[in-house]
Backbone bond lengths (Angstrom), bond angles and torsions (degrees), N, CA, C in turn:
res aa  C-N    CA-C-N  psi(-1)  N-CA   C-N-CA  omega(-1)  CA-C   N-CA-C  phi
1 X - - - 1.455 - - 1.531 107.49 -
2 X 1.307 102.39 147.45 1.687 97.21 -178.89 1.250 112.68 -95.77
3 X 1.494 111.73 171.98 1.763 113.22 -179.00 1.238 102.61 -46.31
4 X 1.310 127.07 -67.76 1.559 132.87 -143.29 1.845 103.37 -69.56
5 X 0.980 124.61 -29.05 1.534 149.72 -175.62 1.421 93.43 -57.29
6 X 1.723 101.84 -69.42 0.992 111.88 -156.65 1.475 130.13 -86.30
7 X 1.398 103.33 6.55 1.765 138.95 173.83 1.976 99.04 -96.36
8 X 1.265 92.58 -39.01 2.144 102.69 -174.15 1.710 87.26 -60.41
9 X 1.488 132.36 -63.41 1.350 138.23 -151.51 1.733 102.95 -69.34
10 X 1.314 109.67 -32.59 1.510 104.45 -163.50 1.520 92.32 -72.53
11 X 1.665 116.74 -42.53 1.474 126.79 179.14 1.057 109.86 -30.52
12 X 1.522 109.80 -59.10 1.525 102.46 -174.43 1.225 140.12 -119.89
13 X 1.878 93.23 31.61 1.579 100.19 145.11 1.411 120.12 -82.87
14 X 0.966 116.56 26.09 2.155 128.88 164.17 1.229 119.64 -92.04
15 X 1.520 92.23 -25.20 1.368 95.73 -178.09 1.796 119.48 -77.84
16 X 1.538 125.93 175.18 1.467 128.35 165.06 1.317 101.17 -51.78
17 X 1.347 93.63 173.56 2.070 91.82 170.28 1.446 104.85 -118.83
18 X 1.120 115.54 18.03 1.762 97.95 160.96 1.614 91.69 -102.15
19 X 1.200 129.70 0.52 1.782 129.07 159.19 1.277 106.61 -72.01
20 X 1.566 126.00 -44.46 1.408 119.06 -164.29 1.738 90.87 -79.19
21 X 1.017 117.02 -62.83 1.333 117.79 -178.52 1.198 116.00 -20.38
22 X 1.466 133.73 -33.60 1.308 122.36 -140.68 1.977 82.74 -128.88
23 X 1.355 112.78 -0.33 1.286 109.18 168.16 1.639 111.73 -110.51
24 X 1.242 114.81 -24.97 1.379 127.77 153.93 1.773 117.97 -39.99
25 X 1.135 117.29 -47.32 1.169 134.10 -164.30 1.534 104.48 -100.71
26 X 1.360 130.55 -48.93 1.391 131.46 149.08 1.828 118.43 -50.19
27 X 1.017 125.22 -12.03 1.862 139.45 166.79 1.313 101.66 -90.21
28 X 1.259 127.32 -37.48 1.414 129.53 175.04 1.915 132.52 -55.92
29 X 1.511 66.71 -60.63 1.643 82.69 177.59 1.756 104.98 -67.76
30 X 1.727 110.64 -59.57 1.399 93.68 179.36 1.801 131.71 -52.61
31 X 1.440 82.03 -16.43 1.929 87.11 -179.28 1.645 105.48 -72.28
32 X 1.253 122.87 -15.96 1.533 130.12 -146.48 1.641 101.06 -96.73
33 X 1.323 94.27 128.18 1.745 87.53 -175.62 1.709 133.07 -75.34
34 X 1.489 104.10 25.16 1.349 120.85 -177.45 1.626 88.96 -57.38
35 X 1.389 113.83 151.25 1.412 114.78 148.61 1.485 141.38 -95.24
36 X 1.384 133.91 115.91 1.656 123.36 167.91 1.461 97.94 4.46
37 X 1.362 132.03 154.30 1.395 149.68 145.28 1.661 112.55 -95.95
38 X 1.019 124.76 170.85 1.678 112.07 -163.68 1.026 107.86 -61.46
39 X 1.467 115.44 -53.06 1.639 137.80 177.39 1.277 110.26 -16.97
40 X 1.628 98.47 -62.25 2.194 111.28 -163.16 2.056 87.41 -88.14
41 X 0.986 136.60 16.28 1.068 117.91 174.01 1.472 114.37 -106.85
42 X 1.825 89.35 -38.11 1.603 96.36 166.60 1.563 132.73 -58.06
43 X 1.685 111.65 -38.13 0.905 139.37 155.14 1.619 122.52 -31.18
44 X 1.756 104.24 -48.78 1.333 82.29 -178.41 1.508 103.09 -128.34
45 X 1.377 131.90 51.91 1.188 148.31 122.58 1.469 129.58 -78.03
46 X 2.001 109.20 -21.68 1.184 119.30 164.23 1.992 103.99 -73.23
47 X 1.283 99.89 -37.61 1.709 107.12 -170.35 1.575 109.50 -63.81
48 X 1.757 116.18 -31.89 1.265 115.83 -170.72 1.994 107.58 -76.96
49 X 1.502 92.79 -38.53 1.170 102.39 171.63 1.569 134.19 -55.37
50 X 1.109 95.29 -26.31 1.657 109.82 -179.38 1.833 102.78 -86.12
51 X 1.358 124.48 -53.20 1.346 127.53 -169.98 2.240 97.67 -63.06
52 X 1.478 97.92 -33.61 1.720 100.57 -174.06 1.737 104.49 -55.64
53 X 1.841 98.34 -44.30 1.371 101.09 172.91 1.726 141.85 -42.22
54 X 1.355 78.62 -47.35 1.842 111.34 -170.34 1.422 121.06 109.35
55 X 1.425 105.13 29.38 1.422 121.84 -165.12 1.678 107.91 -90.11
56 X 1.594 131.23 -23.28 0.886 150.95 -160.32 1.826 101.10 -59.74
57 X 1.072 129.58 -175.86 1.423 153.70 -178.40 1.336 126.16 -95.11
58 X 1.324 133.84 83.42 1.403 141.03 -172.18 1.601 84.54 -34.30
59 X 1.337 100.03 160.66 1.333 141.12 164.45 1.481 118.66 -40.08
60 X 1.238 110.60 -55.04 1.641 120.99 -178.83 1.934 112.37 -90.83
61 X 1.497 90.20 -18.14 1.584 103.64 166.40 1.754 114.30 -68.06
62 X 0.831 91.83 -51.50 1.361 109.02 -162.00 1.120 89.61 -72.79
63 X 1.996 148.05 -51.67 1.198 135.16 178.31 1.493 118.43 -60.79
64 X 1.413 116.42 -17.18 1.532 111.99 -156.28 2.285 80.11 -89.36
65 X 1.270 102.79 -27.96 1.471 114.56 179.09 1.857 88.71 -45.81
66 X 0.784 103.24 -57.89 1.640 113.85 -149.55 1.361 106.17 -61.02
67 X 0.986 104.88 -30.64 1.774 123.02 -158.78 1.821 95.19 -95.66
68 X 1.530 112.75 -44.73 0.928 88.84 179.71 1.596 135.51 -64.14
69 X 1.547 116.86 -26.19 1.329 124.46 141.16 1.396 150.27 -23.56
70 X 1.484 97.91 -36.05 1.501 128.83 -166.80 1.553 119.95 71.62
71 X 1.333 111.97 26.05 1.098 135.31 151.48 1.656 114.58 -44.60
């Protein structure tokens, strides 16, 4: 495991565990050798494209985003 990995995991054993859970399971899937389908690829070549723009979510946007979730 590398430093930075292994500094990310200690992080978020601080956290609740329906937080780790839901990053546990988000580490999973990205570790998993399924591939993007066109859809989620298009998706986030449309997503990179938009943040390159300046299209992305201020700071306090993006938290009130979070919150509204219950994030």
């Amino acid at each position: 495991m590398t430093k930075l990995l292994d500094e990310a995991v200690n992080a978020v054993r601080r956290l609740p565990a329906d937080a780790q859970d839901d990053i546990g399971r988000f580490l999973l899937e990205l570790a998993s050798e399924t591939p993007l389908d066109p859809d989620e690829i298009a998706a986030i070549e449309e997503a990179e494209a938009e943040i390159a723009r300046g299209e992305g979510l201020a700071g306090e946007e993006l938290k009130d985003f979070w919150r509204s979730l219950g994030v």
